[in-house]
C-alpha positions in Angstrom: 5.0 -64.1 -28.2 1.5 -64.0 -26.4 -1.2 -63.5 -28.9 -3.9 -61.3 -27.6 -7.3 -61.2 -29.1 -9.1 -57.9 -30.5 -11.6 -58.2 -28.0 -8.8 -58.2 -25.2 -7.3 -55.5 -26.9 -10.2 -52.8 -26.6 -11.1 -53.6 -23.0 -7.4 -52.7 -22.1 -7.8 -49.9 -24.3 -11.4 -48.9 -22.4 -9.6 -49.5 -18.9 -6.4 -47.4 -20.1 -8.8 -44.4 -21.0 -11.4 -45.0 -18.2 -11.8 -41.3 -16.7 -10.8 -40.1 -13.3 -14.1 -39.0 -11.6 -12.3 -38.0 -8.1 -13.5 -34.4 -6.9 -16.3 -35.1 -8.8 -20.0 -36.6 -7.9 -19.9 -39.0 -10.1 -19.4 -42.7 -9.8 -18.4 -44.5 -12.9 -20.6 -47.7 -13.6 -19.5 -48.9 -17.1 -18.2 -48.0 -20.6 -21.0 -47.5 -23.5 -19.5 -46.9 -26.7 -16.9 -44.3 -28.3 -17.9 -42.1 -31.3 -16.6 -39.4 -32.7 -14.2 -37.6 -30.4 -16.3 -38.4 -27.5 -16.4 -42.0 -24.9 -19.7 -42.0 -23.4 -19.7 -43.5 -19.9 -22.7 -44.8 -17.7 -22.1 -43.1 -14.3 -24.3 -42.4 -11.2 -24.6 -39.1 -10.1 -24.4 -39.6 -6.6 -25.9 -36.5 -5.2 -29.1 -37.1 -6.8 -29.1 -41.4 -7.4 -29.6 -41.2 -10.8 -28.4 -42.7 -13.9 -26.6 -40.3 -16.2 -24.5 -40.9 -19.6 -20.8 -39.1 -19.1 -19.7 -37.9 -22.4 -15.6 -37.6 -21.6 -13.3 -36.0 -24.5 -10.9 -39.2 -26.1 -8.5 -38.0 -28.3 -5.0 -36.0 -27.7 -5.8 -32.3 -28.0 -3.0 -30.3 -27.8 -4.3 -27.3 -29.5 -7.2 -27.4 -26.9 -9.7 -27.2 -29.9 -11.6 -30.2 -29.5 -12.3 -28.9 -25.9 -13.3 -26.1 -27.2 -15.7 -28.2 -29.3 -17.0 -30.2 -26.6 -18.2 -27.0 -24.4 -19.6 -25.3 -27.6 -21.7 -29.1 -27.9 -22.5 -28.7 -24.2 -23.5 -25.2 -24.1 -25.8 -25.4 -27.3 -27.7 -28.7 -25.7 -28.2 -26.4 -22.7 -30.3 -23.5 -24.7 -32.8 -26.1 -25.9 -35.1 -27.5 -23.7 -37.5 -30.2 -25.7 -39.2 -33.6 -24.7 -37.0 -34.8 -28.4 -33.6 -33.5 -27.4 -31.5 -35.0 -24.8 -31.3 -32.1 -21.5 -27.5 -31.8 -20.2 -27.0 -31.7 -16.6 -23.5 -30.7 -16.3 -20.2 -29.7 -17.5 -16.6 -29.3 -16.1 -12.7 -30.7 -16.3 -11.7 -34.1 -14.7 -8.8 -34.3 -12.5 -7.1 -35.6 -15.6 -7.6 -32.7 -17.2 -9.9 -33.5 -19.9 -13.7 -32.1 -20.5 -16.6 -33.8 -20.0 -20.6 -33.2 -19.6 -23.3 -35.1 -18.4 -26.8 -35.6 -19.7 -29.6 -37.9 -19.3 -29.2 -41.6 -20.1 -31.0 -42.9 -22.8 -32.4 -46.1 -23.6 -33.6 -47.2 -26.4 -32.1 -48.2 -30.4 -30.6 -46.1 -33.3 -33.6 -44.9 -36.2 -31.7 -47.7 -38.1 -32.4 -50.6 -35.6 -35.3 -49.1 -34.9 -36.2 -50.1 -38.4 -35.1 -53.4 -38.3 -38.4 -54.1 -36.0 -40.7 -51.0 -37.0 -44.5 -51.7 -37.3 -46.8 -50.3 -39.6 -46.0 -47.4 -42.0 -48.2 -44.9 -39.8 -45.6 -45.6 -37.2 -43.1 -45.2 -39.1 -44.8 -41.5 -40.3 -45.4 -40.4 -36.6 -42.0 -41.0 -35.8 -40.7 -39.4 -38.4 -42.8 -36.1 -37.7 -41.8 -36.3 -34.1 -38.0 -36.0 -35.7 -39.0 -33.0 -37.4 -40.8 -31.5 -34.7 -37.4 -31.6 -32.5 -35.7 -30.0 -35.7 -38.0 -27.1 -36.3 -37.9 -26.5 -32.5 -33.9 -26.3 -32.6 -34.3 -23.7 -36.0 -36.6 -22.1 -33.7 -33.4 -21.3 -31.4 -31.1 -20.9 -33.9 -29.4 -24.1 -33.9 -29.1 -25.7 -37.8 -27.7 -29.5 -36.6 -26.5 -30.4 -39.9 -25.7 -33.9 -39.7 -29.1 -35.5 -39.0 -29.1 -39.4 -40.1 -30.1 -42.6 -38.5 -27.3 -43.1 -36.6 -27.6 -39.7 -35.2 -31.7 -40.4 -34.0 -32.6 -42.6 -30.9 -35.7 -44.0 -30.3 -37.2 -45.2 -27.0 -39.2 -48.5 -25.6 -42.4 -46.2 -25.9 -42.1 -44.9 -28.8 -40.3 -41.7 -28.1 -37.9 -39.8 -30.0 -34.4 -37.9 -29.6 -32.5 -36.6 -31.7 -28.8 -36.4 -30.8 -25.1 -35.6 -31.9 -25.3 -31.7 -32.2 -21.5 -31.6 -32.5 -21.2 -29.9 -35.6 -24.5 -27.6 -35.5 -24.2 -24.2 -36.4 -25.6 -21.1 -34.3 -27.6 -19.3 -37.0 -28.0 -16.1 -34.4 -27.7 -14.8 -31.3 -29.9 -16.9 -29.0 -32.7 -15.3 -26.7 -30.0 -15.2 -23.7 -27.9 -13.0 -25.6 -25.4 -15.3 -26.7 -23.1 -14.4 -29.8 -22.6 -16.7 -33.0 -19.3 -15.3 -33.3 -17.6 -12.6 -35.7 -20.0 -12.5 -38.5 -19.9 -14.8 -41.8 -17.4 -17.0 -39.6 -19.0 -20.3 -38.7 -18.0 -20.9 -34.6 -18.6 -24.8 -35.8 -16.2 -25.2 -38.7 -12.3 -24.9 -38.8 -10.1 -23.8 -42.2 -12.3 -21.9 -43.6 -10.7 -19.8 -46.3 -12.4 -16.2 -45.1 -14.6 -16.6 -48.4 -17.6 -18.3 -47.1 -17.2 -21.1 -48.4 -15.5 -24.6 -46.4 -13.1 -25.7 -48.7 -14.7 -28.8 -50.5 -13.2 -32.3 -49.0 -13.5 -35.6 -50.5 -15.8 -37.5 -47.5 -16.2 -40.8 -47.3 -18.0 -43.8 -45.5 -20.8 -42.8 -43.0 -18.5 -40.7 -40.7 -19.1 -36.8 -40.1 -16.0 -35.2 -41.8 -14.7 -32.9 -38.8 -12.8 -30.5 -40.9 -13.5 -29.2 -44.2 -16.9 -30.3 -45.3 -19.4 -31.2 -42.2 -22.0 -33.6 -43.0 -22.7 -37.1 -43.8 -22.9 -38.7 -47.9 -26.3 -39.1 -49.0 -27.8 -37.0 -46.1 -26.0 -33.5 -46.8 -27.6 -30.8 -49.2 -26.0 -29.8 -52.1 -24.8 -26.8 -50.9 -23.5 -28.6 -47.5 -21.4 -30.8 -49.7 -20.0 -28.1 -51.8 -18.9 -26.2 -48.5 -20.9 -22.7 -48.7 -21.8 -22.4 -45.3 -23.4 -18.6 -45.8 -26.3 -20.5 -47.8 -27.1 -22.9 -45.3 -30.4 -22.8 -43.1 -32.9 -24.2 -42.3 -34.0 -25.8 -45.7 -30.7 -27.3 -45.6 -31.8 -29.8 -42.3 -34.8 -29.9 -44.3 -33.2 -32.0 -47.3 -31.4 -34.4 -44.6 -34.4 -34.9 -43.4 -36.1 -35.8 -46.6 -33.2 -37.9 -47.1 -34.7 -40.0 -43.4 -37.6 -40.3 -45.0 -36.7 -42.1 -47.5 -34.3 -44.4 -45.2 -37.8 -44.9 -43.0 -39.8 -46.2 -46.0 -37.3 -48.0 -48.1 -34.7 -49.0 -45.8 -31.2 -47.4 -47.7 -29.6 -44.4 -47.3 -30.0 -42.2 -50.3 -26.5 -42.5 -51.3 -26.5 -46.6 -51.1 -29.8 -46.2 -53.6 -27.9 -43.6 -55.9 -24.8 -46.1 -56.4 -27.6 -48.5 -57.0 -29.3 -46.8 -59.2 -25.7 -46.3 -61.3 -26.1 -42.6 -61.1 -29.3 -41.8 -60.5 -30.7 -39.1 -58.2 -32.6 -39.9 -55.4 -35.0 -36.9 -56.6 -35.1 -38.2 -60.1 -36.6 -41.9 -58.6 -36.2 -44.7 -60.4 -36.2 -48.0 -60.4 -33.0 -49.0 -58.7 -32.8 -46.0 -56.8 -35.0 -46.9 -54.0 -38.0 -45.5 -55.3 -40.9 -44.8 -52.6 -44.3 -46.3 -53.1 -46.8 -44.7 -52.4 -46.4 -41.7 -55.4 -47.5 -39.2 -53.0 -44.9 -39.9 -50.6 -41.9 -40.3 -53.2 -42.9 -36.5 -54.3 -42.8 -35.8 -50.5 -39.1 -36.8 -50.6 -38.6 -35.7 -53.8 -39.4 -31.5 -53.1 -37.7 -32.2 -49.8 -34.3 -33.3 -51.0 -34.9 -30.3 -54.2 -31.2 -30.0 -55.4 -33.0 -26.6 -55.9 -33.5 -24.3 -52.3 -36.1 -22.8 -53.4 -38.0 -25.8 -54.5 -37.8 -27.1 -51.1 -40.3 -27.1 -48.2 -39.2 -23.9 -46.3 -39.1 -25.0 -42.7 -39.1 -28.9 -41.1 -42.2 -28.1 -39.9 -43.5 -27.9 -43.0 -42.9 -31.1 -44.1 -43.9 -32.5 -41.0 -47.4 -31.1 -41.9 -47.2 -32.3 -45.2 -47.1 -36.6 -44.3 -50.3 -35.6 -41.7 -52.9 -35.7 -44.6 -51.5 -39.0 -45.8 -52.3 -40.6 -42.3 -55.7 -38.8 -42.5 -56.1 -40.9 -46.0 -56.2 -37.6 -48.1 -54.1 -35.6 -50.6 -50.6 -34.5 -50.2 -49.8 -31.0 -51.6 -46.6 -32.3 -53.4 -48.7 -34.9 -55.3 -52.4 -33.6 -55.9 -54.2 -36.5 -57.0 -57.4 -37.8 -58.0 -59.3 -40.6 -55.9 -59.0 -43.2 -59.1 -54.9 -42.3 -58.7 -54.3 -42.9 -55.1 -56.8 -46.4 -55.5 -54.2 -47.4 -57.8 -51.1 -46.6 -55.2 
């Protein structure tokens, strides 16, 4: 028997699944990676010699559902147009029958590599508003992503910032074009739902988006994410996951590697082993955005984006008034 290597394994795998691009314009360069539901391609578009990333459906789908789920991806990237969220350029069926779009190709590292080499803590501020800046312009449209994380955030050589994977976003209302949600109180981004509102609640595990029951990440979903009643969520519910990157950008662990860390503590109680942010002001940023409470939250993502710009301007934070002696003593 020859023994064949892992390595030798997945290329076969990668050529096995490469896509068919005949009767297309698009000329396949190389394989990038395979997340999700999705392999993403490089491929030149060769009507207009560019560089493009091909996003091709890559698992069985008899049902036609994730197809379904693809388009519904495609055609919510398409109805927002911002410098911090990757524009589509196409979408069709290969000669092999299975979807695919194409958007621009982006260079540049995951938030969490992007950490790995981040400069100053200013930089790692004005990034993090840029993030929330693409988020309340989404809300603006509609669009709730509800699965922001590291993984799911790219940033570029220069400094700039995308935020990407709206997979599992959910249309909030009927966009300016006058496309419909669906029925109402069903979610068009959520299957076996029990006609109650609620997602019944599914044990999720690891850092993988649960495409089923309960959508969302560990340690990055609200409360009311995790406990399936889509009719509360909104925009307040991005706004916890994004406190939850927050606290990733300044102490470098997710909020739920800190919580097992801290041996049950919250990540909006602090703590000592719960990676606690220094300075105060900027723990009690974290802390009212990640509020188990709704109402205790900051109300839209631009909001909190305001709310870090008076700690680069070396002054108060509304979620920690304090006095000058306080803020010399970090």
């Amino acid at each position: 028997m020859m023994w064949v290597s892992d390595r030798a394994v997945e290329r076969l795998r990668v050529a096995a699944g490469a896509p068919d691009l005949s009767g297309t314009r698009y000329r396949l360069v190389e394989y990038v990676a395979r997340g999700g539901m999705r392999a993403v391609y490089r491929a030149e578009d060769t009507a207009l010699g560019r560089r493009v990333a091909l996003k091709v459906l890559d698992l069985p789908d008899p049902t036609g559902e994730l197809a379904r789920r693809m388009l519904r991806e495609a055609r919510i990237l398409a109805r927002m147009e911002h410098p911090s969220i990757v524009p589509i350029h196409d979408v069709g069926t290969l000669a092999d029958g299975r979807v695919f779009y194409t958007m621009k190709f982006v260079q540049g590292g995951r938030l969490d590599q992007y950490l790995e080499r981040a400069g100053s803590l200013p930089d790692r501020l004005r990034v993090f508003q840029r993030i929330c800046e693409a988020v309340a312009f989404a809300h603006a449209q509609g669009v709730l992503h509800r699965d922001l994380k590291p993984e799911n955030i790219m940033v570029g050589p220069f400094g700039e910032v995308l935020v990407m994977d709206w997979g599992v976003a959910k249309i909030l209302r009927e966009s300016p074009l006058g496309e419909r949600p669906g029925p109402p109180g069903i979610d068009a981004g959520a299957v076996q739902t029990g006609g109650t509102g609620r997602e019944a609640p599914a044990p999720v595990t690891g850092r993988e988006t649960a495409h089923g029951s309960v959508l969302g990440t560990p340690g990055y979903m609200a409360p009311e994410q995790a406990r399936g009643e889509i009719d509360r969520l909104d925009a307040q519910t991005d706004v916890y996951s994004l406190g939850a990157i927050l606290r990733f950008l300044l102490t470098g662990h997710s909020p739920l590697e800190a919580t097992t860390a801290g041996a049950g503590a919250s990540p909006s109680q602090g703590g000592p082993a719960s990676g606690r942010v220094r300075p105060r002001a900027l723990e009690a940023i974290c802390a009212k955005a990640m509020a188990d409470d709704i109402a205790s939250r900051y109300t839209t993502a631009t909001e909190l984006a305001v709310e870090v710009a008076p700690y680069l301007d070396g002054l108060p934070v509304e979620a920690f008034p304090e006095s000058w002696l306080v803020r010399a003593g970090g």
